[in-house]
C-alpha positions in Angstrom: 58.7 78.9 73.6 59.6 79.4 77.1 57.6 82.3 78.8 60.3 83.7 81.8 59.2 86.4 83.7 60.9 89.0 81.6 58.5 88.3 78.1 55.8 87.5 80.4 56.2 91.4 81.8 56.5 92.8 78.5 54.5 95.9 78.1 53.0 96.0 74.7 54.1 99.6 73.9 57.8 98.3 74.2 57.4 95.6 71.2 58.1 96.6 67.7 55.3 97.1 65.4 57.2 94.3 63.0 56.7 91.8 66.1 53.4 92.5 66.9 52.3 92.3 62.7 53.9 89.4 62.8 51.9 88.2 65.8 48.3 89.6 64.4 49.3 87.8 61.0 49.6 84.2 63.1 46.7 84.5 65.0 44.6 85.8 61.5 46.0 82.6 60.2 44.7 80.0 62.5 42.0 78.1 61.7 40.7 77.8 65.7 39.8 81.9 65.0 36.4 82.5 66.0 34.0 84.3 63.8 31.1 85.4 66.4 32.4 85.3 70.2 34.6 87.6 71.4 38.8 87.2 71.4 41.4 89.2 71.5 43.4 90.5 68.3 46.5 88.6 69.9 47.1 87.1 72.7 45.3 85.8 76.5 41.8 86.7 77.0 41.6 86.3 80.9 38.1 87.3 82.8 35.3 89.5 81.9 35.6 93.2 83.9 33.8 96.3 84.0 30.7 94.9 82.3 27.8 97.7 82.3 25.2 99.7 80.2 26.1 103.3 79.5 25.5 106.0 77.1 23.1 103.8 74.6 26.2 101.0 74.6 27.3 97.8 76.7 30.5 98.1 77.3 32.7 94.9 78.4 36.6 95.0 79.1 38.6 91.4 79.5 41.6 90.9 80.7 43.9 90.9 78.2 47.7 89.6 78.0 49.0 90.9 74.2 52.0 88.8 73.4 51.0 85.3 74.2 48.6 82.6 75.2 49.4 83.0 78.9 49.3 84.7 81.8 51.1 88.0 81.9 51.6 91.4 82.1 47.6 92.4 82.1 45.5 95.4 80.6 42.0 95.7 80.0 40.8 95.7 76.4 37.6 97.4 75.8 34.5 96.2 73.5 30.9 97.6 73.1 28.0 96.7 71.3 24.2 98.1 71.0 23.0 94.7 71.1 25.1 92.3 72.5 25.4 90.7 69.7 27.8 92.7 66.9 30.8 94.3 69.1 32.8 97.1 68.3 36.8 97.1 69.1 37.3 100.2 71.3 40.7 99.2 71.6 43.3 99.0 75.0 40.8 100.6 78.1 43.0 100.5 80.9 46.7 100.0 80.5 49.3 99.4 83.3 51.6 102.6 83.5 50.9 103.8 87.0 53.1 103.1 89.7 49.7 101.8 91.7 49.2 98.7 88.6 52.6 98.5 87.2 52.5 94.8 87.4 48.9 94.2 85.7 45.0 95.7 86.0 43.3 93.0 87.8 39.7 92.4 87.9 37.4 94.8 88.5 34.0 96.1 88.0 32.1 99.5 86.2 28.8 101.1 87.0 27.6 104.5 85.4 27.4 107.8 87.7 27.0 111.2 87.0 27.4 111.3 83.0 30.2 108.5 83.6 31.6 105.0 84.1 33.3 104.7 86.9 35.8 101.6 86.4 36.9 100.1 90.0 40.1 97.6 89.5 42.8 96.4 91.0 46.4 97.7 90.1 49.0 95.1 90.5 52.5 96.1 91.9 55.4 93.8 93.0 58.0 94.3 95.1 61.8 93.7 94.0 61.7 90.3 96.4 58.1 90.0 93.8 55.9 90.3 96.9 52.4 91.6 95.0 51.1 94.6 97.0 47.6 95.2 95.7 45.8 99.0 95.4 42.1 99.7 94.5 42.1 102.0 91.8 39.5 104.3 89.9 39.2 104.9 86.8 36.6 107.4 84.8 35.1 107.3 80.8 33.1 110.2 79.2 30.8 110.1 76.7 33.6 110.6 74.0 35.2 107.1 75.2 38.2 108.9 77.1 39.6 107.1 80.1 41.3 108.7 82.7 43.0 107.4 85.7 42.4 108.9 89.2 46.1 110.4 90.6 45.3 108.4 93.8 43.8 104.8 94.7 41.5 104.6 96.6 42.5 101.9 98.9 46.3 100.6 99.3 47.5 97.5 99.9 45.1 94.0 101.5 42.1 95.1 103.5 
């Protein structure tokens, strides 16, 4: 298959649940599936982000391109375990649909404050000539698991 830039920018909530079925069902079927590390449901796991302890649970989000094994149109996908060993699927964390990472959530990092976990990443834009212009963004979870995204970032552009 050849990945252009328009499937690689595919946002996953734009695919039809008979596509991404089929896409589960493929990857089920492989026999290079893990059975203890981590991996994605579908798709490019790209680097470790947010990594922390809070509220009794590490949490861990990846990188995560849905619709193929390469680089793409990014989110975070979120995992925790008790023991670092068994991980739950919390599902998609952080999910591009800001104008301040509408071209991917880039790496980043978490640490727990005041009852929450702060999650600091950087949103991804591109420009129409596909100049990137980088922002600094915030993110917040409470203890229910619910992210929300701060209006602003908190830096714009390169430093």
């Amino acid at each position: 298959m050849e990945w252009s830039r328009e499937k690689r920018y595919r946002r996953i909530e734009d695919v039809s649940s008979e596509e991404l079925n089929a896409l589960e069902k493929q990857v089920q079927e492989s026999p290079y599936r893990q059975t203890f590390h981590i991996q994605p449901k579908t798709g490019l796991l790209n680097d470790p982000n947010g990594f922390s302890f809070y509220n009794g649970k590490f949490h861990l989000f990846y990188q995560w391109f849905p619709l193929g094994p390469v680089h793409g149109l990014k989110y975070w996908y979120h995992v925790s375990s008790k023991d670092l060993v068994y991980w739950e699927d919390e599902g998609i964390g952080l999910k591009p649909d800001t104008k301040f990472d509408s071209h991917g959530v880039f790496s980043g990092s978490g640490f727990a404050h005041d009852e929450k976990l702060f999650l600091f990443y950087t949103g991804n834009t591109r420009t129409q000539q596909w100049e990137r212009i980088p922002y600094q963004c915030i993110a917040m979870m409470d203890k229910e698991g619910d992210i929300e995204k701060t209006e602003q970032p908190f830096i714009s552009g390169s430093p």
